[in-house]
HTML snippet that shows the backbone in 3Dmol.js (N, CA, C, O; Angstrom):
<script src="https://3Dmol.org/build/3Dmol-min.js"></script>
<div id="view" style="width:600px;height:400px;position:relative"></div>
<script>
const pdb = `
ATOM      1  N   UNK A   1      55.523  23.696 -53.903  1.00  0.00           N
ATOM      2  CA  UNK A   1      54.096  23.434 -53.800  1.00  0.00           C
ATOM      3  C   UNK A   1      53.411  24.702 -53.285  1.00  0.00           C
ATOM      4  O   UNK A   1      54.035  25.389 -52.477  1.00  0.00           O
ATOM      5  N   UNK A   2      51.964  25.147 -53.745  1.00  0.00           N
ATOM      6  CA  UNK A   2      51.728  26.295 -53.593  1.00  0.00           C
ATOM      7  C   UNK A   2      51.093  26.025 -51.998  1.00  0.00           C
ATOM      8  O   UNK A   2      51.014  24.879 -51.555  1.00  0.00           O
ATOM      9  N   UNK A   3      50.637  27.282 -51.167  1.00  0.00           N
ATOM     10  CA  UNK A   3      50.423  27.153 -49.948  1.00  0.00           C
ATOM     11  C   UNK A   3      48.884  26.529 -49.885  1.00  0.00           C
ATOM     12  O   UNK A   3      48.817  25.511 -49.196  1.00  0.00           O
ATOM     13  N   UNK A   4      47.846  26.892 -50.386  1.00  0.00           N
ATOM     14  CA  UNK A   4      46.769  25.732 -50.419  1.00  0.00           C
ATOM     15  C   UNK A   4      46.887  24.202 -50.731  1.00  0.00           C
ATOM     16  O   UNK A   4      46.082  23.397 -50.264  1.00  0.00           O
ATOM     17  N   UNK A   5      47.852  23.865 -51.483  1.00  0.00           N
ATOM     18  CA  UNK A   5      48.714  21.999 -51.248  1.00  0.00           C
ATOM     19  C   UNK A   5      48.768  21.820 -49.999  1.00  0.00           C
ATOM     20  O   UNK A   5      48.028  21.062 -49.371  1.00  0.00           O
ATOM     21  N   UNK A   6      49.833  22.646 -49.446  1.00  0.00           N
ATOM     22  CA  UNK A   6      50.033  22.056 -48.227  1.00  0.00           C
ATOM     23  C   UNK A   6      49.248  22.056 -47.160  1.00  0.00           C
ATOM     24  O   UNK A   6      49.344  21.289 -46.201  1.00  0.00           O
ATOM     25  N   UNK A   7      48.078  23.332 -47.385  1.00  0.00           N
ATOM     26  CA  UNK A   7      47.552  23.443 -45.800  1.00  0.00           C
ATOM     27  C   UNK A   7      46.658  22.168 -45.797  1.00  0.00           C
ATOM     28  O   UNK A   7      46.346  21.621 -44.740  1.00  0.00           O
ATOM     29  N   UNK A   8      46.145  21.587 -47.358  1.00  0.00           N
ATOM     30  CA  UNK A   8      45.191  20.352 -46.776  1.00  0.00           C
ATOM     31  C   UNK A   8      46.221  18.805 -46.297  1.00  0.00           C
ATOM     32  O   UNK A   8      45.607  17.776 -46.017  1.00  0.00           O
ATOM     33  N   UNK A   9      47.695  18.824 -46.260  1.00  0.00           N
ATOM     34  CA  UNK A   9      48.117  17.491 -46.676  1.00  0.00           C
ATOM     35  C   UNK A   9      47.868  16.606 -45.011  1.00  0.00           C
ATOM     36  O   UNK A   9      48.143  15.414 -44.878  1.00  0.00           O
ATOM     37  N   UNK A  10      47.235  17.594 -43.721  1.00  0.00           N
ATOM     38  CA  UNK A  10      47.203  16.821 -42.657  1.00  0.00           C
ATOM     39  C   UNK A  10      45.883  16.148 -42.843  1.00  0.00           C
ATOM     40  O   UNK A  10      45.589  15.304 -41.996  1.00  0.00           O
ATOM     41  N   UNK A  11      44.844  16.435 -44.032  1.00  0.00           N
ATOM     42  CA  UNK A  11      43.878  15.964 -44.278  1.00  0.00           C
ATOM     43  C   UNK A  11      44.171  14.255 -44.546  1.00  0.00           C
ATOM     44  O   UNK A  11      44.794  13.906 -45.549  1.00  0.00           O
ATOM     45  N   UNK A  12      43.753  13.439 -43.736  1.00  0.00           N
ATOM     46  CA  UNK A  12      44.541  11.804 -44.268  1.00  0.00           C
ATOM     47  C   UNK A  12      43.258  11.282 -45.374  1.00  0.00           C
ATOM     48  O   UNK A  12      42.734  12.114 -46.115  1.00  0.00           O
ATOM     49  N   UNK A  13      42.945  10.221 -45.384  1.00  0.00           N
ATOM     50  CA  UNK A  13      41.880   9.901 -45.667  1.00  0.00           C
ATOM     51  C   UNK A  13      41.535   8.860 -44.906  1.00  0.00           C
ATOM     52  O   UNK A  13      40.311   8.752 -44.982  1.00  0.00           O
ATOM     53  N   UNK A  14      41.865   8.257 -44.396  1.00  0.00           N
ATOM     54  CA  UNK A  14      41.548   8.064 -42.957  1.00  0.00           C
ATOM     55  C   UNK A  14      40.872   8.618 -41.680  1.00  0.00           C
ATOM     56  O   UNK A  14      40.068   8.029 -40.959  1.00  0.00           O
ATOM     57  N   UNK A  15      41.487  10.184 -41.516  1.00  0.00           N
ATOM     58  CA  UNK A  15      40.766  10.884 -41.286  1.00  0.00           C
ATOM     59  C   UNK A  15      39.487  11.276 -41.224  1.00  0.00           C
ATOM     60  O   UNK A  15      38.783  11.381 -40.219  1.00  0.00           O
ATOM     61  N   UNK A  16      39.072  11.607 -42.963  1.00  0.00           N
ATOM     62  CA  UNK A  16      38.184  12.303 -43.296  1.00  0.00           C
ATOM     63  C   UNK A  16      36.901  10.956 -43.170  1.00  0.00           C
ATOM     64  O   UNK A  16      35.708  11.161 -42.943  1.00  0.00           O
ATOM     65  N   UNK A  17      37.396   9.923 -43.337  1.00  0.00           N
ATOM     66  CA  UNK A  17      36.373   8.997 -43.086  1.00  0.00           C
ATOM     67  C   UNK A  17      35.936   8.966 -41.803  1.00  0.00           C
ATOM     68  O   UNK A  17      34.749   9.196 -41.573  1.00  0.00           O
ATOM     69  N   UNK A  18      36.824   8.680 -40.785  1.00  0.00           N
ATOM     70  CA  UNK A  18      36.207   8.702 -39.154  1.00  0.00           C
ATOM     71  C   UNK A  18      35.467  10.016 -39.161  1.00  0.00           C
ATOM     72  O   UNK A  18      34.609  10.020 -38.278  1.00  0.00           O
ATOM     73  N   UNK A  19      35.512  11.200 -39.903  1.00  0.00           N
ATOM     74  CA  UNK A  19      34.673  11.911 -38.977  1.00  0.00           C
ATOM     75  C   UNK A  19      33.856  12.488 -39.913  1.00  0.00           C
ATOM     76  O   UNK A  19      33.225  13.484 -39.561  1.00  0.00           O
ATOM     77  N   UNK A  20      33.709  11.994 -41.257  1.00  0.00           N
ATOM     78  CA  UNK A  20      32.633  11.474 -41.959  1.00  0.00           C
ATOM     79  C   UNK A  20      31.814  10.691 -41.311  1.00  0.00           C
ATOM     80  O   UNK A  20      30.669  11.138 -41.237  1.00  0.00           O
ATOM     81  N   UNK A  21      32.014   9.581 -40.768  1.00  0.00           N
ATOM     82  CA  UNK A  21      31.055   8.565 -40.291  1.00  0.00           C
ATOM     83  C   UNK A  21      30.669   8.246 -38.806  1.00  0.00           C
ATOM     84  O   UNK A  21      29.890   7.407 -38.353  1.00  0.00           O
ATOM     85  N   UNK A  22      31.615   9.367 -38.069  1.00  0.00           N
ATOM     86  CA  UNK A  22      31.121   9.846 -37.225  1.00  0.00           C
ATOM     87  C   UNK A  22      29.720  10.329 -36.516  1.00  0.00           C
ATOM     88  O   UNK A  22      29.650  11.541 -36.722  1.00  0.00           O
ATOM     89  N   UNK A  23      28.893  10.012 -35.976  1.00  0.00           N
ATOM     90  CA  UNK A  23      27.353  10.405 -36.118  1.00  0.00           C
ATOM     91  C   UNK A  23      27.302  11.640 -35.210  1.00  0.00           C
ATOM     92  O   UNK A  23      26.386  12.389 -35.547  1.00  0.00           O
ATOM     93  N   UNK A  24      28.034  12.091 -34.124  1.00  0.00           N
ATOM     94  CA  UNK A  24      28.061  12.752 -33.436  1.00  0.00           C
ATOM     95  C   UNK A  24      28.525  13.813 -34.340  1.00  0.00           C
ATOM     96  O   UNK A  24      27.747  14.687 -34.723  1.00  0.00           O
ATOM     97  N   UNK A  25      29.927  13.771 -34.749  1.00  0.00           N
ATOM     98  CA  UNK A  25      30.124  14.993 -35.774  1.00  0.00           C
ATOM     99  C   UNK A  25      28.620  15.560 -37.048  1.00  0.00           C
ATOM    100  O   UNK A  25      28.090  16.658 -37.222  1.00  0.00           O
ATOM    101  N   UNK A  26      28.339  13.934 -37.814  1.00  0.00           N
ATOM    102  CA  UNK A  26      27.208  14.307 -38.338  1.00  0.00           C
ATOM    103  C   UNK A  26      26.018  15.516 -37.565  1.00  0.00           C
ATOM    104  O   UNK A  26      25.859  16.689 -37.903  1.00  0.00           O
ATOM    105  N   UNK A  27      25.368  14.829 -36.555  1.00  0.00           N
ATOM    106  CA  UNK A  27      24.476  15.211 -35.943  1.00  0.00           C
ATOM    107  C   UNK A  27      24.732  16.773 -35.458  1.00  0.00           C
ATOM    108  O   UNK A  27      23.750  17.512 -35.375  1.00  0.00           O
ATOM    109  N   UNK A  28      25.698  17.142 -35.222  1.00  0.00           N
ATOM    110  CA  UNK A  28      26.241  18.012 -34.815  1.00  0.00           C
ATOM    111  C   UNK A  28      26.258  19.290 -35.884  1.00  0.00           C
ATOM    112  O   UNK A  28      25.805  20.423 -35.719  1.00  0.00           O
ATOM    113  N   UNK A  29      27.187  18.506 -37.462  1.00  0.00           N
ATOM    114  CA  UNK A  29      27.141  19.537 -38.112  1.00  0.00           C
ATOM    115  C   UNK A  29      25.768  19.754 -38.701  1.00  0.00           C
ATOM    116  O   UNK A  29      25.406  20.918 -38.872  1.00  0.00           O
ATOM    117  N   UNK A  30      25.259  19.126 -38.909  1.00  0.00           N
ATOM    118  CA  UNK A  30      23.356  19.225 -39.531  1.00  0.00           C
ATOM    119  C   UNK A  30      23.109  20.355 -38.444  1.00  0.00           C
ATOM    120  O   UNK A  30      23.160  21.512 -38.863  1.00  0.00           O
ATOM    121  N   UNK A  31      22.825  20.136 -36.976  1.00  0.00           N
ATOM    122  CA  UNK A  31      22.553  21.053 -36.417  1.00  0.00           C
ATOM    123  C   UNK A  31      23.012  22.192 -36.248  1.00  0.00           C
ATOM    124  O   UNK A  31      22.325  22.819 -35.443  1.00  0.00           O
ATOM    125  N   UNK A  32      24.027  22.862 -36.714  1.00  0.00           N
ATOM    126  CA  UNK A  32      24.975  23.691 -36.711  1.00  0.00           C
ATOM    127  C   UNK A  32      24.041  24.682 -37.898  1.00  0.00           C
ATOM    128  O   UNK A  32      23.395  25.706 -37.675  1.00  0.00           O
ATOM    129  N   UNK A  33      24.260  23.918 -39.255  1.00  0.00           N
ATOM    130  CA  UNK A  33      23.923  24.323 -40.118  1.00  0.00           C
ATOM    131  C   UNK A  33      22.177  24.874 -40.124  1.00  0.00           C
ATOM    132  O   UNK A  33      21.778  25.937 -40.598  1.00  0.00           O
ATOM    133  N   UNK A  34      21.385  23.867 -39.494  1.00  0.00           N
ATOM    134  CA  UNK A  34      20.605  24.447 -39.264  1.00  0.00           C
ATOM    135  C   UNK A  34      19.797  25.342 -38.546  1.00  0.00           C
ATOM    136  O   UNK A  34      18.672  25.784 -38.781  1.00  0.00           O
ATOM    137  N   UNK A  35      20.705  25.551 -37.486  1.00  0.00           N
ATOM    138  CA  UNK A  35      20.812  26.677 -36.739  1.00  0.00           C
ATOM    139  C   UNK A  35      21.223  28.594 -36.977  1.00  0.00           C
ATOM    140  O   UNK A  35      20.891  29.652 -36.442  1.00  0.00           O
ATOM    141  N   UNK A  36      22.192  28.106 -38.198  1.00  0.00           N
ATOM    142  CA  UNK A  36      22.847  28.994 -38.461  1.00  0.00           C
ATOM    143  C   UNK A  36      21.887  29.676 -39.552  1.00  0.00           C
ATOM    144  O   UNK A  36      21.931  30.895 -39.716  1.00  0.00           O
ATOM    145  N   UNK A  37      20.962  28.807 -40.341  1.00  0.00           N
ATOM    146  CA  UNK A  37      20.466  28.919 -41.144  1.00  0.00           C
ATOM    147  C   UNK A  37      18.950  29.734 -40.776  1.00  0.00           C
ATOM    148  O   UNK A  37      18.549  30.700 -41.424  1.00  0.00           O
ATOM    149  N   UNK A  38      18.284  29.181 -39.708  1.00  0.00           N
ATOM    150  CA  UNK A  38      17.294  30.008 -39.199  1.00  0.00           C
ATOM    151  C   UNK A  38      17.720  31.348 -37.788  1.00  0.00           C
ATOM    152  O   UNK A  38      16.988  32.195 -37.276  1.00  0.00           O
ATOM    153  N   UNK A  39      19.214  31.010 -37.535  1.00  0.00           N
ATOM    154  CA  UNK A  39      19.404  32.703 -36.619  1.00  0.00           C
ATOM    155  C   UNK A  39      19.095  32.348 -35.242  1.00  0.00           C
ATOM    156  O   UNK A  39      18.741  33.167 -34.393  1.00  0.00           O
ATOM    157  N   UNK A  40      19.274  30.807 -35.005  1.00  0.00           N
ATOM    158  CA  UNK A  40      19.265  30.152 -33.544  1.00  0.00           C
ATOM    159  C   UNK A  40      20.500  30.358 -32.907  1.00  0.00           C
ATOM    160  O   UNK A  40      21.542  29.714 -33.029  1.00  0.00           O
ATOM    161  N   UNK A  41      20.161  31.687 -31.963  1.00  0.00           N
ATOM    162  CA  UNK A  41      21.840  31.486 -31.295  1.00  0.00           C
ATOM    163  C   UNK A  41      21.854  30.385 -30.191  1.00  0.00           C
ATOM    164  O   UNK A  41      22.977  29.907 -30.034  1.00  0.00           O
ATOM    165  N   UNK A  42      21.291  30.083 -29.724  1.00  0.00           N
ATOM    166  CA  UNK A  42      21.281  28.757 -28.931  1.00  0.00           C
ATOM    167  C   UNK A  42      21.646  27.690 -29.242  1.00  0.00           C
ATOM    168  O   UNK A  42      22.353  27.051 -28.463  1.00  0.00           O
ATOM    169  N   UNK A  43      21.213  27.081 -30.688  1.00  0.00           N
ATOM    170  CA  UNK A  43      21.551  26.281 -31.402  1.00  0.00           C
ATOM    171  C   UNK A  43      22.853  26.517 -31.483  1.00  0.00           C
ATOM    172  O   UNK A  43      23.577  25.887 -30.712  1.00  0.00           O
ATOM    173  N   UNK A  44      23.404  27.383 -32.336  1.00  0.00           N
ATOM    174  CA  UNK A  44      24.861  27.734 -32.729  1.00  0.00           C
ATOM    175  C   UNK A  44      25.468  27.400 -31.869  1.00  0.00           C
ATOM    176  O   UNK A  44      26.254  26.466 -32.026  1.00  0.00           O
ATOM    177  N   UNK A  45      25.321  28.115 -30.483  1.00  0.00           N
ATOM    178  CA  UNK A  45      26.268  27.531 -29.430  1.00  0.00           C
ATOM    179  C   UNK A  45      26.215  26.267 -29.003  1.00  0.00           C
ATOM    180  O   UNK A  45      27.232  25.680 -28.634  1.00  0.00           O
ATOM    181  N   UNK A  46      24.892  25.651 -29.008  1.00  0.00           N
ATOM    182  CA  UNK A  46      24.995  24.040 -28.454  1.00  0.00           C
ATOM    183  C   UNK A  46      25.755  23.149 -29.269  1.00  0.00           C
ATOM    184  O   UNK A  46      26.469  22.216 -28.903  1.00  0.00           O
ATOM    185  N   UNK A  47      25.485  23.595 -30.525  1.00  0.00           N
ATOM    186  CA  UNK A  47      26.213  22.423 -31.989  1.00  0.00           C
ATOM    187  C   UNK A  47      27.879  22.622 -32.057  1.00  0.00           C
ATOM    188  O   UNK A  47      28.767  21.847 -32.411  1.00  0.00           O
ATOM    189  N   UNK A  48      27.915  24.210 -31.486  1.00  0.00           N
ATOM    190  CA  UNK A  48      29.597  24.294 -32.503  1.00  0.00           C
ATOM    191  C   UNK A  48      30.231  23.726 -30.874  1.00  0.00           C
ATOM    192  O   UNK A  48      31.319  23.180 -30.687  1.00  0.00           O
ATOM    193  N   UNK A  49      29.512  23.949 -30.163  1.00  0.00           N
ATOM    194  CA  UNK A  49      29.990  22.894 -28.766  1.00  0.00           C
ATOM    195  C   UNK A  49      30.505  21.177 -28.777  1.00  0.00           C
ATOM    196  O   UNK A  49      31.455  20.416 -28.591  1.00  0.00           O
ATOM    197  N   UNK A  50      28.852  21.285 -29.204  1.00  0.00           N
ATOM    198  CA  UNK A  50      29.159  19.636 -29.604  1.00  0.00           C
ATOM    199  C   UNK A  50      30.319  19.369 -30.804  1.00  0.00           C
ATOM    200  O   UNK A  50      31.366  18.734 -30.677  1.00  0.00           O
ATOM    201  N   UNK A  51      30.024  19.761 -31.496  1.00  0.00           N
ATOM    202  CA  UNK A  51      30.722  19.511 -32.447  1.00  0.00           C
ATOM    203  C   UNK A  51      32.311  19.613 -32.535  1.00  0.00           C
ATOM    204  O   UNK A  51      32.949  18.918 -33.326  1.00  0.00           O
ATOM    205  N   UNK A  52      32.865  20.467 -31.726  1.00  0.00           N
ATOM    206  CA  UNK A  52      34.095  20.966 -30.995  1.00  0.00           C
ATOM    207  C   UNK A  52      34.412  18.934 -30.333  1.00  0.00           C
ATOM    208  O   UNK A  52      35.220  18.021 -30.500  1.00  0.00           O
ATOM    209  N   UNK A  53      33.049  19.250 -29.518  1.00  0.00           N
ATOM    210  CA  UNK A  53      33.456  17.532 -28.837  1.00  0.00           C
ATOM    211  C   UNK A  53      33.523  16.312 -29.421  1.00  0.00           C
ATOM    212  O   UNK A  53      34.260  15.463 -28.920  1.00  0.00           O
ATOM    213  N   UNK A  54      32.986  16.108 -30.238  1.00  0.00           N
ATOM    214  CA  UNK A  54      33.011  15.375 -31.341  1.00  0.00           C
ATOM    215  C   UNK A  54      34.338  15.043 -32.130  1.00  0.00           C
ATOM    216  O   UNK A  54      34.861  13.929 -32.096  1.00  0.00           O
ATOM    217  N   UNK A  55      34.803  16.052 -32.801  1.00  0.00           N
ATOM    218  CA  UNK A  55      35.808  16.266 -33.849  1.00  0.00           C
ATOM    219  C   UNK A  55      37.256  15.864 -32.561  1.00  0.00           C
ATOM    220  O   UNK A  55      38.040  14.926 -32.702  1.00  0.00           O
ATOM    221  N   UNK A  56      37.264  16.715 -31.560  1.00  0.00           N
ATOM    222  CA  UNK A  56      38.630  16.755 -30.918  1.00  0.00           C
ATOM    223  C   UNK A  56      39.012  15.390 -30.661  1.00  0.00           C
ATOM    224  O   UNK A  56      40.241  15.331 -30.678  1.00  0.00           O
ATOM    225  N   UNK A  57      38.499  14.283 -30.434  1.00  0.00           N
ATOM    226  CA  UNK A  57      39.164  12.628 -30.083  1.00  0.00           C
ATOM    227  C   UNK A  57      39.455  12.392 -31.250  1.00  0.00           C
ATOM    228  O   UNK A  57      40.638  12.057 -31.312  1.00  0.00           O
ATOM    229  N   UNK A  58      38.984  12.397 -32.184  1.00  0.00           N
ATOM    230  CA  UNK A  58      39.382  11.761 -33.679  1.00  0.00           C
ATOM    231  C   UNK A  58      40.719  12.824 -34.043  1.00  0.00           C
ATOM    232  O   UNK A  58      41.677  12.289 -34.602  1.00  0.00           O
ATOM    233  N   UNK A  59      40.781  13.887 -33.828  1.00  0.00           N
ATOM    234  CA  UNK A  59      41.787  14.637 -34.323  1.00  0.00           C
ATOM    235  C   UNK A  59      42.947  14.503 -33.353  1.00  0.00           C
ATOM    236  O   UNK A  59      44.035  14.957 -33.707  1.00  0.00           O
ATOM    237  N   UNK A  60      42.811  13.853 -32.017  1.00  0.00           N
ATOM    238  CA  UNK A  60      44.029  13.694 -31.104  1.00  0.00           C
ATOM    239  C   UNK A  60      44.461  12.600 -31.821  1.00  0.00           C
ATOM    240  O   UNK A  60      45.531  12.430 -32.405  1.00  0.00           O
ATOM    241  N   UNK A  61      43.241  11.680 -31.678  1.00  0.00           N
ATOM    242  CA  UNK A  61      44.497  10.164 -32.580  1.00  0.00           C
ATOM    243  C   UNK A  61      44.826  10.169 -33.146  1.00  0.00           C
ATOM    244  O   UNK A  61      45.881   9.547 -33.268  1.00  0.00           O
ATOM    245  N   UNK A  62      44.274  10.896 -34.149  1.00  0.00           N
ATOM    246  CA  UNK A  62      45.022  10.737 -35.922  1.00  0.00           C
ATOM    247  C   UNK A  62      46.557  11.536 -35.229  1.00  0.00           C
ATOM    248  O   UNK A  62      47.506  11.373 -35.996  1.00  0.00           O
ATOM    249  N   UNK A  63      46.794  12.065 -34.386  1.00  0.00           N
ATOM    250  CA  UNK A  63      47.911  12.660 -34.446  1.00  0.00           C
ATOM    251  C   UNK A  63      49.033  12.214 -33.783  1.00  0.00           C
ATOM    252  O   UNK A  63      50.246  12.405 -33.867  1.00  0.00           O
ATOM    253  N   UNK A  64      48.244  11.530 -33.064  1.00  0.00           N
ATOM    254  CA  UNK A  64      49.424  11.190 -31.454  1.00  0.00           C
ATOM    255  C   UNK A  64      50.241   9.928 -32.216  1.00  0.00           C
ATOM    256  O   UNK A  64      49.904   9.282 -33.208  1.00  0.00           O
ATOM    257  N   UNK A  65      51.150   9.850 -31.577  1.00  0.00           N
ATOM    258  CA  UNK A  65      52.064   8.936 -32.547  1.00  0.00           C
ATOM    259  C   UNK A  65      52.198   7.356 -31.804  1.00  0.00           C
ATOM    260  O   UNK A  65      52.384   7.437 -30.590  1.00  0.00           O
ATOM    261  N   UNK A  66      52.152   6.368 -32.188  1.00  0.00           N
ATOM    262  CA  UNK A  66      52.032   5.163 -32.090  1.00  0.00           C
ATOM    263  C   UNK A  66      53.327   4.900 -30.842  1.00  0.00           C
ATOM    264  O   UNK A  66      54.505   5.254 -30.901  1.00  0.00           O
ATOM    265  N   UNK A  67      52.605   4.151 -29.737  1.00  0.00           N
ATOM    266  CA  UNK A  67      53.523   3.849 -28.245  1.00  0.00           C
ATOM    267  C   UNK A  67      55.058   2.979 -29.477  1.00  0.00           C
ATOM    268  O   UNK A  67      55.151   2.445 -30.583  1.00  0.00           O
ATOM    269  N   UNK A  68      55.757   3.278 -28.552  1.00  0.00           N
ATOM    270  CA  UNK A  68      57.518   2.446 -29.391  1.00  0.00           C
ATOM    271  C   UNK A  68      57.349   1.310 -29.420  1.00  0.00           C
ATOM    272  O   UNK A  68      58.044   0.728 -30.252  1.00  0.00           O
ATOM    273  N   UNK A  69      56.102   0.171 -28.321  1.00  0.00           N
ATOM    274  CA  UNK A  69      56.279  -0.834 -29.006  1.00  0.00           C
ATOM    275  C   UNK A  69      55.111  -1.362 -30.208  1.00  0.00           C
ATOM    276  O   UNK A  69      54.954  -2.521 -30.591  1.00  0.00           O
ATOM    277  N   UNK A  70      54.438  -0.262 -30.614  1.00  0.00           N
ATOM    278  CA  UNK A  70      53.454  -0.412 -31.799  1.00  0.00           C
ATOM    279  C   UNK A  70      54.281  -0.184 -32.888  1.00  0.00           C
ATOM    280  O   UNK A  70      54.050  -0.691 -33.986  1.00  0.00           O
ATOM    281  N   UNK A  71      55.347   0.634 -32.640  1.00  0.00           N
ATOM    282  CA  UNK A  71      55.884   0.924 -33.995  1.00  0.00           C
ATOM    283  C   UNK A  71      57.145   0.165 -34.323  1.00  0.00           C
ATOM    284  O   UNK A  71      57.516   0.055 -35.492  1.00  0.00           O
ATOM    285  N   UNK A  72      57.951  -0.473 -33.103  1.00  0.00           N
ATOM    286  CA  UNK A  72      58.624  -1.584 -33.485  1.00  0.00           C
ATOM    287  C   UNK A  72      57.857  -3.202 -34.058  1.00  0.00           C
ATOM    288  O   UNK A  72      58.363  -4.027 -34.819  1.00  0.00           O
ATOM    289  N   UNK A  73      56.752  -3.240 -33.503  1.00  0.00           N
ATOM    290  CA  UNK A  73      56.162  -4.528 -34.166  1.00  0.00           C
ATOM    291  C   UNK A  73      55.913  -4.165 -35.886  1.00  0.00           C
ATOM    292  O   UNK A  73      56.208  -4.895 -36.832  1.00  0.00           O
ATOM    293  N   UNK A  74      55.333  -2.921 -35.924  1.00  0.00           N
ATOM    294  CA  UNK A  74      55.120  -2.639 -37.201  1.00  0.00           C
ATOM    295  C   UNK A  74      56.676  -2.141 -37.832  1.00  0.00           C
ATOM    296  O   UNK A  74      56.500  -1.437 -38.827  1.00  0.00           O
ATOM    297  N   UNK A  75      57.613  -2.264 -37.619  1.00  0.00           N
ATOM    298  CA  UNK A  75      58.799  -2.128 -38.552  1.00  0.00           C
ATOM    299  C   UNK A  75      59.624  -3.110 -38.428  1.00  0.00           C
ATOM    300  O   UNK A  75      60.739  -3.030 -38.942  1.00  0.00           O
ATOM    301  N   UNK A  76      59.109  -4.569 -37.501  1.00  0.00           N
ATOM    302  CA  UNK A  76      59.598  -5.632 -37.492  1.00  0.00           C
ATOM    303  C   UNK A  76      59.367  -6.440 -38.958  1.00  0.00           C
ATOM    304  O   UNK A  76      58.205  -6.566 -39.344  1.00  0.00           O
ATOM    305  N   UNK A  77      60.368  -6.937 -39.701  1.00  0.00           N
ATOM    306  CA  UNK A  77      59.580  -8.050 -40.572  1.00  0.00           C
ATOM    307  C   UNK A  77      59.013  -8.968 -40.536  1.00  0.00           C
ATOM    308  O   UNK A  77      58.963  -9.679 -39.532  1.00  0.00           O
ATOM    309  N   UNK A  78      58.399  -9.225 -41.672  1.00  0.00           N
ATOM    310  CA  UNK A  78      57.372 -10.448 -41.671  1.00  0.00           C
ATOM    311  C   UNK A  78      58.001 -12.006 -41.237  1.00  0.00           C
ATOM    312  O   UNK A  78      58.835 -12.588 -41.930  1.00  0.00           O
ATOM    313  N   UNK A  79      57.557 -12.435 -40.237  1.00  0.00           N
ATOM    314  CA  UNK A  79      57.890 -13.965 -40.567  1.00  0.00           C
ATOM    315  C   UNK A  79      57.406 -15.070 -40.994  1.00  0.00           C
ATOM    316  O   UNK A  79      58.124 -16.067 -41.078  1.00  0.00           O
TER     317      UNK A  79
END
`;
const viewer = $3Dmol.createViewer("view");
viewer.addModel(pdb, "pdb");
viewer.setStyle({}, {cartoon: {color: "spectrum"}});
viewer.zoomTo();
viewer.render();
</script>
């Protein structure tokens, strides 16, 4: 697989939805962009701040791995 395959595959879609619908990320990147766009260094720094804060909880969970007894219930079978 070439190296652009892989660098997106931590992309879930799961993921990309929480911080799609995220409003804080939203709000954040709008302001970013529009900051960047009129040469607000103030802006820049307040947004890529926020936005830093925003993104980092959604990107810890998606990662952290499920406590042993979440993942034994979920590899228990159905009864």
């Amino acid at each position: 697989m070439p190296w652009h395959g892989m660098a997106w595959q931590w992309l879930r879609p799961a993921l990309s939805t929480n911080l799609a619908t995220n409003p804080a990320v939203l709000t954040n990147t709008a302001g970013l962009v529009a900051s960047l766009a009129t040469g607000n260094t103030p802006g820049i720094a307040t947004n890529a701040a926020g936005l830093t804060a925003a993104v980092t909880p959604v990107l810890v969970s998606a990662f952290t791995p499920a406590p042993a007894s979440e993942a034994a219930l979920a590899a228990a079978p159905a009864s």
